[in-house]
C-alpha positions as CSV (number, residue, x, y, z in Angstrom):
1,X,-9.7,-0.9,-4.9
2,X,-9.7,3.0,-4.4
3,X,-6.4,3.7,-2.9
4,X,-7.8,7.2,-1.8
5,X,-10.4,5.8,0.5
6,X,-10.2,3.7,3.9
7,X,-12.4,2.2,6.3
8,X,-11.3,2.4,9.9
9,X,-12.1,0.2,12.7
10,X,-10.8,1.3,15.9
11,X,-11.2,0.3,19.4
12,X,-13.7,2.7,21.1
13,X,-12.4,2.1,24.6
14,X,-14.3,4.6,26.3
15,X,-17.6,7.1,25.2
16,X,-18.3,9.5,28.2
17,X,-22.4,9.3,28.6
18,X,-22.3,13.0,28.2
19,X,-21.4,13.1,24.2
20,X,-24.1,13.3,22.6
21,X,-24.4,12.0,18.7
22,X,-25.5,14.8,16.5
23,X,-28.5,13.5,14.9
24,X,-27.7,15.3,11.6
25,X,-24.0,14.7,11.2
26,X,-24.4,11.3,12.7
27,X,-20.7,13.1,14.5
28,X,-20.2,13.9,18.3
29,X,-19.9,17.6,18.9
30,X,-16.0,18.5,18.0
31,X,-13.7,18.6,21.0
32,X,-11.4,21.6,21.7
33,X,-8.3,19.3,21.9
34,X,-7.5,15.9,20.4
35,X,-4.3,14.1,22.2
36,X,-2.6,11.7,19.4
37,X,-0.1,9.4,21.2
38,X,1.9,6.4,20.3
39,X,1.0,4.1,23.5
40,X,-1.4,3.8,26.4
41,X,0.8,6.0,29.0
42,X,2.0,8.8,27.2
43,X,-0.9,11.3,27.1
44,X,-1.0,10.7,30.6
45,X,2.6,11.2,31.4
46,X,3.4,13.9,29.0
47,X,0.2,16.3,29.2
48,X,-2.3,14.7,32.0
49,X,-2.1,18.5,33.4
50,X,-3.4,20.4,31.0
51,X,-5.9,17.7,29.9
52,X,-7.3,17.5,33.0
53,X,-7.2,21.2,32.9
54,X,-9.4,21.7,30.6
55,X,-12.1,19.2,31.0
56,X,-12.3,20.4,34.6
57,X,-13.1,23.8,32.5
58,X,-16.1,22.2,30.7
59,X,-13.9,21.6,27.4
60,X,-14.0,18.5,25.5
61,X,-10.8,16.2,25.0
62,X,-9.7,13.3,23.5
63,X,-7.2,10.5,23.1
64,X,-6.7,8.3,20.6
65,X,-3.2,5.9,21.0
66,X,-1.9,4.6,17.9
67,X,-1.1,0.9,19.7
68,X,-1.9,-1.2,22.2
69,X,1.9,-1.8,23.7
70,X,2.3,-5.2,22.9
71,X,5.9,-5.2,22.7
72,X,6.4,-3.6,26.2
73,X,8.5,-5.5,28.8
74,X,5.5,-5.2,31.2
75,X,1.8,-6.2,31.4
76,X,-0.3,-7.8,28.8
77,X,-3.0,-5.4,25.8
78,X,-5.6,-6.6,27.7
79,X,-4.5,-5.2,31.2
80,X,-3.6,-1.6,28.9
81,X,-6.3,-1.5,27.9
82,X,-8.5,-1.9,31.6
83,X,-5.5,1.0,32.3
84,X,-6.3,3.1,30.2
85,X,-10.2,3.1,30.5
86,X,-9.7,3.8,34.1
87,X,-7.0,6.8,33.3
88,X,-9.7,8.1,30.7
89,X,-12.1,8.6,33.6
90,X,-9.7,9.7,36.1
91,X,-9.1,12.3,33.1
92,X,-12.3,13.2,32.6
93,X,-12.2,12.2,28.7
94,X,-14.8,12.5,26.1
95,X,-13.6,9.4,24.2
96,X,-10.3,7.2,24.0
97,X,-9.4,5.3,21.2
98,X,-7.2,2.6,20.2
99,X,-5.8,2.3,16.7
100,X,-4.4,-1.4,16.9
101,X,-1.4,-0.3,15.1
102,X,1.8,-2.5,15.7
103,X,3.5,-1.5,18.6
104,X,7.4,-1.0,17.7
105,X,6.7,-1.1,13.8
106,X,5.0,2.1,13.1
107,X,5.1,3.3,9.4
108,X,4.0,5.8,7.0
109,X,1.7,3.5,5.2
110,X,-1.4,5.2,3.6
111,X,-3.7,2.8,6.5
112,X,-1.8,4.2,9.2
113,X,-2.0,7.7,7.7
114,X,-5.4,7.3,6.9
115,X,-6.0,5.8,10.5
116,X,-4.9,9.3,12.3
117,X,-6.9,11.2,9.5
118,X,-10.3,9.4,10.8
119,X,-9.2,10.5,14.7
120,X,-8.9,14.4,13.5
121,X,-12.3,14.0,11.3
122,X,-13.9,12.6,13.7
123,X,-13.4,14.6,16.2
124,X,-12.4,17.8,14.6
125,X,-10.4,19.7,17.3
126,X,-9.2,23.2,17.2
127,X,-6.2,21.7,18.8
128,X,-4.4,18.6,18.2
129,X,-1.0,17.5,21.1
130,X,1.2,14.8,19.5
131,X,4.3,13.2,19.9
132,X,7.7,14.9,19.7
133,X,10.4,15.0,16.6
134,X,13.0,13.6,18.1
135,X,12.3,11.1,21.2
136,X,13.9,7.8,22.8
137,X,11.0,5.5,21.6
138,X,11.4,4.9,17.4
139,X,7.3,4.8,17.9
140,X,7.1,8.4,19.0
141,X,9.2,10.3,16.0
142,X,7.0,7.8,14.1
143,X,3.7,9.1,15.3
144,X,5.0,12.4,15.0
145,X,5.8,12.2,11.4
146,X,2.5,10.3,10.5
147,X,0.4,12.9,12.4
148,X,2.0,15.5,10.6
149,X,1.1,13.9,7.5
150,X,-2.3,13.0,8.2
151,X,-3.0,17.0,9.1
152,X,-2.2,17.6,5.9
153,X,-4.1,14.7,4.2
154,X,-7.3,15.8,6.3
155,X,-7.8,18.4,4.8
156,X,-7.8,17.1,1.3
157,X,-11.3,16.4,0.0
158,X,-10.7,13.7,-2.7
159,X,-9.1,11.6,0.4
160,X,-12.2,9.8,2.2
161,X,-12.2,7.9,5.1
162,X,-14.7,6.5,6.9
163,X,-15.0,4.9,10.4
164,X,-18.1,3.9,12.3
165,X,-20.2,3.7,9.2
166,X,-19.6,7.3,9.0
167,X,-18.1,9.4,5.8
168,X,-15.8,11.9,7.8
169,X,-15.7,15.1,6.2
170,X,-12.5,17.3,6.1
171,X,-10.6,19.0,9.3
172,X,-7.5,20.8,9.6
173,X,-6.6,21.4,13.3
174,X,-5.8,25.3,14.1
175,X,-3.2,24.5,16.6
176,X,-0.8,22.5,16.6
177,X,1.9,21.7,19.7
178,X,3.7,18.7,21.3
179,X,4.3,17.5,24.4
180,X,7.5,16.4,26.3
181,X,8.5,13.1,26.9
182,X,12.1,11.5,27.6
183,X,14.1,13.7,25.7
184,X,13.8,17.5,26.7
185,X,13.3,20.7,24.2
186,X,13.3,24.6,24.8
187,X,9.2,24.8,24.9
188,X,7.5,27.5,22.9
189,X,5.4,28.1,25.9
190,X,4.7,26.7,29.0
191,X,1.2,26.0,31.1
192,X,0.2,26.0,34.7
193,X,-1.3,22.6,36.0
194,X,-0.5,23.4,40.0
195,X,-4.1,22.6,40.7
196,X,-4.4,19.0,38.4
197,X,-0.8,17.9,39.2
198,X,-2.2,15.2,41.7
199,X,-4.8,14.5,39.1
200,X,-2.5,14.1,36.9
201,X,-0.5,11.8,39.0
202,X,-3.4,9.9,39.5
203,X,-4.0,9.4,35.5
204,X,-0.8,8.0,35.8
205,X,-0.8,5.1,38.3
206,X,-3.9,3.9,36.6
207,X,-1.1,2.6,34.4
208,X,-0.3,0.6,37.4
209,X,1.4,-2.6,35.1
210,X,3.7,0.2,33.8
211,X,4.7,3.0,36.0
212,X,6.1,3.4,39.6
213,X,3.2,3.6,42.3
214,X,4.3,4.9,45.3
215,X,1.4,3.1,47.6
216,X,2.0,-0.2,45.8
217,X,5.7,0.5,46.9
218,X,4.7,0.6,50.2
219,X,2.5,-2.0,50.2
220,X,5.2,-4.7,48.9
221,X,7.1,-3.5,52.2
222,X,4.5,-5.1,54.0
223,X,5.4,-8.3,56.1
224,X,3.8,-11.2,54.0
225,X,2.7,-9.1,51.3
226,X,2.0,-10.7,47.3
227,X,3.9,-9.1,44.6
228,X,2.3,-10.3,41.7
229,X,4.9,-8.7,39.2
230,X,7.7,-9.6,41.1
231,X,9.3,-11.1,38.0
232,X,7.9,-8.4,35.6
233,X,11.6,-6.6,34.0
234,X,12.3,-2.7,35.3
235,X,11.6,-0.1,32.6
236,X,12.8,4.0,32.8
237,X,9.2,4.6,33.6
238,X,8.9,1.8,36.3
239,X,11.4,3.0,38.5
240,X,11.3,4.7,41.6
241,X,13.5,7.5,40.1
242,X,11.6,8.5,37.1
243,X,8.4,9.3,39.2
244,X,10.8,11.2,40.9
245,X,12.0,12.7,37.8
246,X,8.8,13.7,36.6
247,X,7.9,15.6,39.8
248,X,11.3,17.5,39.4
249,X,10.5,18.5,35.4
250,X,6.9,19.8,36.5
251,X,8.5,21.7,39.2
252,X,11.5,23.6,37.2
253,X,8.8,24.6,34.5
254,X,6.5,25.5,37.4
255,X,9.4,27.9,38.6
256,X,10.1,29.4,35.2
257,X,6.4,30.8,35.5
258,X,6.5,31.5,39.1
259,X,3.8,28.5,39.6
260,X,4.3,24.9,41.3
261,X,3.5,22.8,38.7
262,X,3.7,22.9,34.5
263,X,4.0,21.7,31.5
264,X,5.7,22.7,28.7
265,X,4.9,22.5,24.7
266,X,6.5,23.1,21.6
267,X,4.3,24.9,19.0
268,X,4.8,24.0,15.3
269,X,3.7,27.0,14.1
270,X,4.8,30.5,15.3
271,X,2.2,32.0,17.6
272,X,0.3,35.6,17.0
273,X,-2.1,37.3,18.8
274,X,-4.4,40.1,17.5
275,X,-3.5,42.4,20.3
276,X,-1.3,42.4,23.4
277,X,-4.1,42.7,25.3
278,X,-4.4,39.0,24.5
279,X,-2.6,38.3,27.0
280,X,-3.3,40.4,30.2
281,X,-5.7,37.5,31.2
């Protein structure tokens, strides 16, 4: 067995009809920005602005999560995974993987590795949002360090991978940044989403099994009304006060760049630009 090349199978949960396979690659067009994130909610939570943002601008974007949430106190892989096709068209998304990787137990295993290495071949982004250092889940420092490690490992030519029959050729993302979850950082930067922070919203209660809706709320008020997860355990994200909470965070960054809404990133790499005229846009 050649320990320097891997086969992946991952779950293609959604393929917009737009991408179109090039013929002579037998690869989709490369996407401007590839989203790596541990489970089903987090791109959505952490960065459903600016992804949103950007395919509204006609760029192409991606998701691949690295497992399916098994081990969550709420819902079932199956009902995830019906969440997050309907967030991937609520985001306007050109695909959405799943790795199957096990949820709670990921490790820097040369499959795993290998397994983020096929998402940034495959699609070859210029940039690539991850997962946080230093987080509250043990799955998102994990992710973190494996993506790091597998932008490394993609560019290395002697390492092939495969997936979908096809040999992926070498990538190195130009960019790379995280997003915020749970635990806050100073951001290297922060972006306006004023006009996708109801979108972004939206992505989010697609994720109905795991997050706080405010309709469904209202709806369980109702005299004689079925609450079929009644039963189901309250999570942070689940209650009423983290939705409130991530109102609040999008509205403090918003005001440090006298906007509504934003989002902030941290770069992992220092930032240049050729000229300050860069940035009179």
């Amino acid at each position: 067995m050649n320990p320097y090349h891997h086969t992946i199978n991952a779950d293609r949960i959604f393929h917009a009809e737009t991408a179109r396979e090039d013929a002579s690659s037998l690869l989709p067009p490369p996407v401007h920005a590839l989203v790596i994130a541990a489970h089903p909610d987090d791109a959505e939570l952490s960065c459903g602005g600016v992804i949103l943002q950007m395919t509204s601008e006609g760029k192409g974007v991606a998701v691949v999560e690295c497992t399916r949430g098994e081990m969550g106190s709420r819902g079932t892989p199956e009902i995830r995974r019906n969440e997050a096709l309907e967030a991937a068209k609520i985001l306007g998304l050109t695909e959405r993987w799943n790795l199957n990787l096990p949820d709670g137990n990921i490790t820097q295993t040369p499959e795993n590795i290998a397994a983020i290495v096929a998402a940034i071949r495959y699609f070859r982004p210029n940039i690539l949002l991850f997962n946080p250092p230093h987080e509250r889940h043990i799955d998102h420092e994990n992710v973190h360090r494996l993506t790091r490690t597998a932008v490394f490992q993609s560019g290395l030519a002697k390492l092939q991978v495969e997936a979908f029959g096809v040999k992926l050729p070498p990538h190195r993302p130009k960019r790379l940044f995280c997003y915020m979850q749970t635990y806050e950082f100073e951001p290297t930067f922060y972006v306006d989403i004023s006009a996708h922070f109801e979108g972004k919203l939206r992505s989010i209660f697609a994720h109905s099994s795991q997050v706080f809706v405010p309709s469904e709320a209202k709806k369980a008020d109702e005299p004689d009304a079925v609450q079929e997860d009644a039963n189901a355990p309250q999570t942070l994200i689940s209650s009423p006060e983290f939705y409130e909470f991530l109102k609040a965070r999008a509205r403090h960054f918003g005001g440090k760049i006298g906007v509504q809404y934003a989002e902030g990133f941290l770069s992992i790499e220092a930032l240049g630009f050729r000229s300050l005229s860069d940035m009179l846009g």
